[in-house]
C-alpha positions as CSV (number, residue, x, y, z in Angstrom):
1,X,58.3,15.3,-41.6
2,X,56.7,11.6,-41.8
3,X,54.0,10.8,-39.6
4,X,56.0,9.0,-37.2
5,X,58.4,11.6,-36.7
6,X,55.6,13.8,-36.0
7,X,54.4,11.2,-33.4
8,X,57.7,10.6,-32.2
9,X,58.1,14.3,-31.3
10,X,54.6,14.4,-29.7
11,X,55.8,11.7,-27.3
12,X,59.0,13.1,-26.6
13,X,57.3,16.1,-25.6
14,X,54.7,14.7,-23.8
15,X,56.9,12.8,-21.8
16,X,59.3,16.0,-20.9
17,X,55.6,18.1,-20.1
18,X,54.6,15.0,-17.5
19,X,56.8,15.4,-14.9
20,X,57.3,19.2,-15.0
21,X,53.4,19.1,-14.8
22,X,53.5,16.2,-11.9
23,X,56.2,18.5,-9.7
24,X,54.4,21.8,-10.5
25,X,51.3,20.1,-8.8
26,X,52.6,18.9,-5.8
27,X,54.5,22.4,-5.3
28,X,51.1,23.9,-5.6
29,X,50.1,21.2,-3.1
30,X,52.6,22.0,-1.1
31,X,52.5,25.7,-0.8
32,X,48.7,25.6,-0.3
33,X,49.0,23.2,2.6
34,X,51.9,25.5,4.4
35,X,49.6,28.6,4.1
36,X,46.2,26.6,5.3
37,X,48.8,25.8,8.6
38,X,50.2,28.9,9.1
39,X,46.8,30.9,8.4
40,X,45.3,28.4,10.4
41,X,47.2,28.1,13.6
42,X,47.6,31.9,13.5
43,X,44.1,32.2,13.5
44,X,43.3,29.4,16.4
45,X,45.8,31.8,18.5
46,X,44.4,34.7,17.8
47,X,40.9,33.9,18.6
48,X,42.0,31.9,21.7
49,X,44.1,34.6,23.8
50,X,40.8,37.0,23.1
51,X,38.6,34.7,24.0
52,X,40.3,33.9,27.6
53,X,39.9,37.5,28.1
54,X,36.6,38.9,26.5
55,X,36.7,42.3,28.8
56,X,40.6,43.0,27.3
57,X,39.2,42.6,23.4
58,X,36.3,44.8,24.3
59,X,38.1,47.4,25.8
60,X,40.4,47.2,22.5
61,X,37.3,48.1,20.5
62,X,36.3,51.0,23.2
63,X,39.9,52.5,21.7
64,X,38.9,51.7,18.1
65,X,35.3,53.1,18.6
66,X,36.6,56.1,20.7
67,X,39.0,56.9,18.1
68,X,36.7,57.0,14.9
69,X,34.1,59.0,16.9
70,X,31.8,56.4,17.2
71,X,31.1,55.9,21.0
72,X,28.1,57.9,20.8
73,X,26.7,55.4,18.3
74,X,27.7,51.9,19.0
75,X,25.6,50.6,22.3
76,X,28.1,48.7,24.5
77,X,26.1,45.4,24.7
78,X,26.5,45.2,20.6
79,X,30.0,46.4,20.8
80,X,30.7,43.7,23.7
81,X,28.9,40.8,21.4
82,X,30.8,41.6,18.7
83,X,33.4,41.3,20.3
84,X,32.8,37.6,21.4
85,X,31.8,37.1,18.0
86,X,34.7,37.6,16.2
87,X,37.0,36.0,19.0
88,X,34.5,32.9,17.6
89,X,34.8,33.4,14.4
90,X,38.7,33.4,14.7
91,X,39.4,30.6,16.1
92,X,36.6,28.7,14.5
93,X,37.8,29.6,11.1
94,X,41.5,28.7,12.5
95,X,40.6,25.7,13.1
96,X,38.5,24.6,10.7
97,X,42.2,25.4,7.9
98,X,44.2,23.4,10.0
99,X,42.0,20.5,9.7
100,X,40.8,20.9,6.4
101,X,37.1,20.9,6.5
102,X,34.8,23.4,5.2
103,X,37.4,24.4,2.6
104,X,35.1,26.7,0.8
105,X,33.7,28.6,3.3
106,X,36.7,29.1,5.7
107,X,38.7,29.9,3.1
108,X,36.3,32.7,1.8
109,X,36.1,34.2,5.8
110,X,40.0,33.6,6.1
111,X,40.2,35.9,2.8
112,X,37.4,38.5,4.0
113,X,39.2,39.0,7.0
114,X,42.1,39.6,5.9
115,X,40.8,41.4,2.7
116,X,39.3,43.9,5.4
117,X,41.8,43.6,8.3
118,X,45.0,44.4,6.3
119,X,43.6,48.1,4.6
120,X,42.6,49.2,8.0
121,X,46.3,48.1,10.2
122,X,47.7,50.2,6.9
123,X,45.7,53.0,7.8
124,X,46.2,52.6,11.4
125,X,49.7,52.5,11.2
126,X,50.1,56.1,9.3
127,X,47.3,57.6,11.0
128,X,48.2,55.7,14.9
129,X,45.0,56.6,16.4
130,X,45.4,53.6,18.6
131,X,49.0,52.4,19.8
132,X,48.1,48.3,19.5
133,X,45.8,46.9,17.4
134,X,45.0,44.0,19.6
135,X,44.9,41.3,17.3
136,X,47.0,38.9,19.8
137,X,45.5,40.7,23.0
138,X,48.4,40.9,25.6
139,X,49.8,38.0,25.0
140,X,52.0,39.6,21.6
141,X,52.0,43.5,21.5
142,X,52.7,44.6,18.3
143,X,53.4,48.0,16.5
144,X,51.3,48.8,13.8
145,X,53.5,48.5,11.4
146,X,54.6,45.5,12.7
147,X,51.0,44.4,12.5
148,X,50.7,45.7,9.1
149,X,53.6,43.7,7.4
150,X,51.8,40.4,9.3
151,X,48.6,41.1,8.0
152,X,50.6,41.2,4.4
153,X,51.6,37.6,5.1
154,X,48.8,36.5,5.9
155,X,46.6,38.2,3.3
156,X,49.1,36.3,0.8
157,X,48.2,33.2,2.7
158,X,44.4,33.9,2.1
159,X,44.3,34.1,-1.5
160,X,46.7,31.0,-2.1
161,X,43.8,28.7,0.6
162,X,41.1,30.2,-1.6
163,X,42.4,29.9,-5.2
164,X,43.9,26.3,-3.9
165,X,41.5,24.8,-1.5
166,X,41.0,21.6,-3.5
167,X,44.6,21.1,-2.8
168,X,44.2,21.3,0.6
169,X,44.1,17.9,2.8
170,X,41.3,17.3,5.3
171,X,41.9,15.1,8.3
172,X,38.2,14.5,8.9
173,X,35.6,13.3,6.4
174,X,33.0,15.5,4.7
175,X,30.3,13.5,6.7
176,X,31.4,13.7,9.8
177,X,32.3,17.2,9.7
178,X,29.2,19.2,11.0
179,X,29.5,17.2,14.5
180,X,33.0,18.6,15.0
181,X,32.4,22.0,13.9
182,X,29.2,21.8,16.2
183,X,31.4,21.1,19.1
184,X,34.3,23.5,18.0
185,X,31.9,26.0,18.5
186,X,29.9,25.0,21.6
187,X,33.7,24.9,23.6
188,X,35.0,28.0,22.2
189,X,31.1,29.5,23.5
190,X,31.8,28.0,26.8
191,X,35.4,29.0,27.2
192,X,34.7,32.3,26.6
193,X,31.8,32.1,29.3
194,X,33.5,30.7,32.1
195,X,36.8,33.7,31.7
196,X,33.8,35.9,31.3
197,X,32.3,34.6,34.5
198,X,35.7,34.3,36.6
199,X,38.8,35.7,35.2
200,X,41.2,34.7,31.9
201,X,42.8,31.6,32.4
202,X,46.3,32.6,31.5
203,X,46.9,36.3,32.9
204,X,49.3,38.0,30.0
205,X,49.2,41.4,31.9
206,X,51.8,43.1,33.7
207,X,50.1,42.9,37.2
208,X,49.2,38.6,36.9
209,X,50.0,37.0,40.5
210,X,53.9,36.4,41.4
211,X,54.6,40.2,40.5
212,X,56.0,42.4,42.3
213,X,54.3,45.7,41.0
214,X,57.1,47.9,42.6
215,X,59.7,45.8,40.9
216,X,58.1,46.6,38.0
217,X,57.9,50.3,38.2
218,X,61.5,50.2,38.4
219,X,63.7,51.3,35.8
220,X,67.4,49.4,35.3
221,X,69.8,50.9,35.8
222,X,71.4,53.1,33.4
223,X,68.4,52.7,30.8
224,X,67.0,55.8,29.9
225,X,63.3,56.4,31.4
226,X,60.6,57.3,28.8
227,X,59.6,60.8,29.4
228,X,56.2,61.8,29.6
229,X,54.1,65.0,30.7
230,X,52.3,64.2,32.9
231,X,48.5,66.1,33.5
232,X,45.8,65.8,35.7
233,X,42.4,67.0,35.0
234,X,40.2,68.2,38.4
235,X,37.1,69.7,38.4
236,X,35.6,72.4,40.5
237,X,32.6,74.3,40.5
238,X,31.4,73.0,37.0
239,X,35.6,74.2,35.6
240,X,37.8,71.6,35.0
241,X,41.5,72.7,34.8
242,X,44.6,70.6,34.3
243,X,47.6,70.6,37.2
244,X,50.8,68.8,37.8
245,X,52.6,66.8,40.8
246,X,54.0,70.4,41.5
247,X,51.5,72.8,41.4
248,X,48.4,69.8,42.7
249,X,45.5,71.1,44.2
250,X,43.3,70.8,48.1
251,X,41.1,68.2,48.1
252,X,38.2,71.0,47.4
253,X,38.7,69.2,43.6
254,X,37.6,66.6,42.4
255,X,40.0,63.9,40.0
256,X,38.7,63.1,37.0
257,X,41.1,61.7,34.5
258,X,44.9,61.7,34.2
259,X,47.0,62.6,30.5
260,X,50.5,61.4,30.0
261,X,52.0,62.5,26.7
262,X,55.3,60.8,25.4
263,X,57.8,63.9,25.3
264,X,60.9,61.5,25.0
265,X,60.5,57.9,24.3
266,X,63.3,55.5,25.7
267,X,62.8,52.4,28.2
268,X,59.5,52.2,29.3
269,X,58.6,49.2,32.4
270,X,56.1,47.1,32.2
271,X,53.9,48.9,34.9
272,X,54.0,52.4,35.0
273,X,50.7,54.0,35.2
274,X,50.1,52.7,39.3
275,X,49.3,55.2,41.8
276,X,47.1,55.5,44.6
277,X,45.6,59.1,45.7
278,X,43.4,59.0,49.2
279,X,40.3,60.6,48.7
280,X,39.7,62.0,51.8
281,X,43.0,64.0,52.3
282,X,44.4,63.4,48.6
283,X,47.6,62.0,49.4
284,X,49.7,59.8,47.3
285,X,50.1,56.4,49.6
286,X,51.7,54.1,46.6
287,X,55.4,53.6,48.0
288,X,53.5,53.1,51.4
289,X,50.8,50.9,50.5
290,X,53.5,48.6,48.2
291,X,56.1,48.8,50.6
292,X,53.6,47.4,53.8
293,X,55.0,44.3,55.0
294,X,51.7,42.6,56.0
295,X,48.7,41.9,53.8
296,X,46.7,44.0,51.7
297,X,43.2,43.9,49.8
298,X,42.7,46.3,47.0
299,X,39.1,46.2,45.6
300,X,39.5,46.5,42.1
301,X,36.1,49.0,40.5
302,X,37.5,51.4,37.2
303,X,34.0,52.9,37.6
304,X,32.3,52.5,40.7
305,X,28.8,54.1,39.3
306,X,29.0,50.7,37.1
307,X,30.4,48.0,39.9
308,X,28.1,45.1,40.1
309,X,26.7,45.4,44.1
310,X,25.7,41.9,44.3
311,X,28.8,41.1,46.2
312,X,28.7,43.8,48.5
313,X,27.6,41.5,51.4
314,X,30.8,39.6,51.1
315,X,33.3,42.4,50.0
316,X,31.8,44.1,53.4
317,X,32.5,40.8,55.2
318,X,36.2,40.7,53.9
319,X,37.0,44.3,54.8
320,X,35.6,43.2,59.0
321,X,37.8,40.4,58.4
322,X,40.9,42.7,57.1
323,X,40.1,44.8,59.9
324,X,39.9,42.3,62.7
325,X,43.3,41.0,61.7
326,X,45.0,44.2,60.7
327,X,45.2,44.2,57.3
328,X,45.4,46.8,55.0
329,X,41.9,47.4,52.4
330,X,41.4,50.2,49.9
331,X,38.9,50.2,47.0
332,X,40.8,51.9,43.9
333,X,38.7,53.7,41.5
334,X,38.7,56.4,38.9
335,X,35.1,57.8,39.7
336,X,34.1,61.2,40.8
337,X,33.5,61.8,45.1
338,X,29.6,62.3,44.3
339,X,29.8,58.8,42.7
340,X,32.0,57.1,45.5
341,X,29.6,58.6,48.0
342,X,26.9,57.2,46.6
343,X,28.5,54.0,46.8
344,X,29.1,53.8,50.1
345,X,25.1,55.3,51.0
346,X,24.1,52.2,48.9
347,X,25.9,49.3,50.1
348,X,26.6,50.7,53.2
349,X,30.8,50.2,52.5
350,X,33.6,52.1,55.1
351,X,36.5,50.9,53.6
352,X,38.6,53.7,52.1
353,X,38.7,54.8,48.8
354,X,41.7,55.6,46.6
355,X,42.0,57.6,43.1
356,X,43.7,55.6,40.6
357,X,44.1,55.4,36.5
358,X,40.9,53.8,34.7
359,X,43.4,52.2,32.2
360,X,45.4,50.7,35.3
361,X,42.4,49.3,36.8
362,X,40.8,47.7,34.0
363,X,44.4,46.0,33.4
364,X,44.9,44.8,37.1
365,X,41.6,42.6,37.5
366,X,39.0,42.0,34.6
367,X,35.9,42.5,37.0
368,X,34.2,45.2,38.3
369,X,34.6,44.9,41.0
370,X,37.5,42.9,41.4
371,X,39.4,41.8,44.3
372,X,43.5,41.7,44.8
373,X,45.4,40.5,47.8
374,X,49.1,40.6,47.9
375,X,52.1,41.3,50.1
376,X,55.0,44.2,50.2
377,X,53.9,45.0,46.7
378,X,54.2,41.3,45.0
379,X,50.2,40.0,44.0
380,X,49.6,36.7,46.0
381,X,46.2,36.0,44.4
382,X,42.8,37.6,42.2
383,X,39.0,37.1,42.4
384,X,36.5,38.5,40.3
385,X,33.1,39.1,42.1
386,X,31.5,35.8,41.0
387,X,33.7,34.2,43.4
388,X,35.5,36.0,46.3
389,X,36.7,34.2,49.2
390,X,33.9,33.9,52.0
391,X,34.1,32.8,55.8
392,X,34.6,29.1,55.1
393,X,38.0,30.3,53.9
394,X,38.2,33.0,55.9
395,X,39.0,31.1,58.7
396,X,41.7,32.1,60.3
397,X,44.5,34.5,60.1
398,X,46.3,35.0,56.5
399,X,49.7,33.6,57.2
400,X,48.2,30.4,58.3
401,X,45.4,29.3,56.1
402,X,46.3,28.4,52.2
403,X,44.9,32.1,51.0
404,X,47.5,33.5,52.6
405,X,49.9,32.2,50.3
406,X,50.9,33.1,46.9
407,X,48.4,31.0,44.4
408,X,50.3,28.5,42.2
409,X,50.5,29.5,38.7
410,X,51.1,26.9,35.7
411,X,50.6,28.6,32.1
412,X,51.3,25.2,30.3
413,X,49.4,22.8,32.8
414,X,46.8,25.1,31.9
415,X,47.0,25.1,28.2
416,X,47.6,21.2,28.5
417,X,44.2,21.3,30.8
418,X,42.7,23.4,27.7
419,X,44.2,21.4,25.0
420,X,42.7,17.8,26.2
421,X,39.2,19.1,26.6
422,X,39.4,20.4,23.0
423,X,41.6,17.3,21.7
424,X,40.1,14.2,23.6
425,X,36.0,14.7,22.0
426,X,38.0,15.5,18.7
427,X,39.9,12.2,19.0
428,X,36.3,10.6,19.8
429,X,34.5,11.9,16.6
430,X,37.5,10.7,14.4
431,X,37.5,7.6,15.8
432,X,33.5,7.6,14.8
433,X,34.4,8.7,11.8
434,X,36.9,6.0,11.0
435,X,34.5,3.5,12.7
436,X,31.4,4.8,9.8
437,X,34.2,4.6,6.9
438,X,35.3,1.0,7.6
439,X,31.3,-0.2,8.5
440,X,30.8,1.1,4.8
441,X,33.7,-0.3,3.1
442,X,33.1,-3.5,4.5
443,X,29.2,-3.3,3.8
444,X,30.2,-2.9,-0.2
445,X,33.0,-4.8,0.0
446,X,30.2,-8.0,1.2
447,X,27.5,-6.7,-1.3
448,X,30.6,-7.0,-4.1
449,X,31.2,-10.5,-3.0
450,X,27.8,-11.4,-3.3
């Protein structure tokens, strides 16, 4: 073959290896830029709906802890920060993928997450020491298998970001970037603080206000109830023994934790685990307390032994005020009598006191102590102890002051409220950033002129 053949051919083949080249680039380009977007706004939810509700994640990693045998060893302030941390971390990482900056390292933290997250939902799907893993808090309850298979996805994700992050398109300039991921940072920090401080901003759980917690005991009709067996542990004398609703003892015991095990599993309602028990004469008042037609406190402490008392003036002062108009006040807790007594010898409280599930408690208010007022049953309103309702509220009776009435309730106006803080300083930088990119192409621009 002559030499122009030869370079004939070459062309020819060059030419057909071009575009095939060309559109396997841009499908690269493509794919790498899906996965930063999915990875990326899975991981800004994630770390969001744990972040508006720091107590829920770090009672998630009591079960984890609890389960692996590791209470005795993991002090609760570390476990707590951690906790926080990687809430953090989350959504940092989230959103630094979805706008494309720090490519190498929020790549390499997207893959180690997922590089250790997906071996351990494996294992906790076979071995189901825990029943949720908790990686979307309550706003998304998954299975663990169900969060297994995710965790797949997303570990496929991972490694196409970090073997194609040059592919991936940033929407703020390399110079420029520190100041946002300063502030990313600082809001996520002060988020977290504030729910920390009061309560989550958006309630996922089955007791936020508007329900009805009887209504949601209920079963409908013709669905077929989950069965459980249903213990409960009491302790006398030092012995601790295990009864049920038939064979209950006097109040000479003393509650000290209740075990349900699924027998049967079938329809199971959202709240199911509510009960009240009257210490004093160990009666279950539930259907009476939700069924009471007036108003009704219910201070909120899973473990009274660990209730913040710097409140107590002004619980104190709510339960003369509940009493003055005839309202209903009990202060649910899963505590021991010895502990409950102490309580009241401390902070000198005469309210009555209820046995409940710690579980429950934890769930209904994320404070300790928390407050709850609501009305035959349906939750009108919640207060953690950083900011109960005093007497310039309290000034008059419920059904005619604005406390009295069920507190309105708007998840997207809240998320919008959320959204604009974040987005409006973002909008700020960029336009400094677009601002310091057309000063310095006009600077060279005039020194190329010259």
């Amino acid at each position: 073959m002559g030499n122009a053949a030869m370079e004939k051919a070459k062309e020819t083949e060059q030419n057909v290896r071009k575009p095939a080249t060309r559109w396997m680039r841009l499908a690269v380009k493509v794919w790498a830029n899906v996965c930063r977007f999915v990875l990326g706004g899975v991981f800004v939810f994630s770390g969001f709906v744990k972040v508006i509700d720091p107590f829920g994640f770090y009672y998630k990693l009591q079960d984890y802890v609890t389960a692996f045998g590791m209470s005795a060893w993991v002090p609760v302030s570390l476990l707590f920060m951690a906790g926080v941390a990687l809430s953090v971390i989350e959504f940092y990482v989230g959103v630094c993928l979805f706008l494309g900056i720090h490519k190498k390292v929020s790549s390499a933290m997207a893959l180690l997450l997922m590089a250790f997250m997906t071996p351990l939902t494996l294992y906790l799907a076979f071995a189901n020491p825990v029943s949720d893993c908790g990686c979307f808090g309550d706003a998304w309850v998954l299975t663990n298998w169900e969060t297994f298979w995710k965790n797949v996805v997303l570990l496929v994700a991972a490694l196409s970001v970090f073997r194609w992050r040059g592919e991936v398109v940033r929407f703020i300039s390399s110079k420029i970037e520190w100041m946002f991921s300063m502030y990313t940072i600082l809001f996520i920090f002060a988020l977290s603080f504030y729910c920390l401080r009061n309560l989550p901003i958006i309630d996922f759980r089955p007791y936020k206000i508007g329900v009805n917690i009887k209504e949601g005991m209920e079963i409908p009709a013709g669905a077929k109830p989950t069965v459980y067996d249903t213990r409960f542990v009491l302790e006398k004398d030092g012995k601790r023994q295990e009864f049920t609703l038939e064979n209950y003892p006097d109040t000479t015991w003393t509650f000290v934790e209740t075990r349900n095990v699924v027998k049967e599993k079938g329809y199971e309602p959202p709240i199911h685990d509510f009960y009240m028990f009257d210490v004093e004469t160990g009666e279950d008042i539930t259907e009476q307390v939700l069924t009471d037609k007036g108003y009704t406190f219910l201070l909120i402490a899973h473990r009274i032994e660990e209730a913040d008392d710097g409140s107590i003036d002004l619980i104190n002062e709510i339960y003369d005020y509940s009493v003055e108009y005839g309202y209903g006040f009990y202060a649910l807790t899963s505590s021991q009598e010895d502990d409950i007594r102490l309580w009241c010898d401390r902070t000198g409280a005469e309210y009555p006191f209820c046995q409940a599930d710690e579980i429950t408690l934890k769930t209904i208010v994320r404070s300790n102590p928390g407050l709850l007022l609501m009305k035959e049953g349906t939750v009108l309103n919640k207060w953690s102890d950083n900011n109960l309702p005093d007497e310039y509220v309290l000034t008059d009776a419920l059904d005619k002051i604005p406390l009295g009435r069920q507190k309105t309730v708007n998840v997207w106006l809240t998320v919008g409220k959320v959204v604009l803080w974040f987005v409006v300083p973002f909008f700020l930088i960029l336009a400094l950033d677009l601002l310091v990119v057309k000063r310095k192409d006009g600077k060279k621009l005039a020194e190329g002129l010259q």
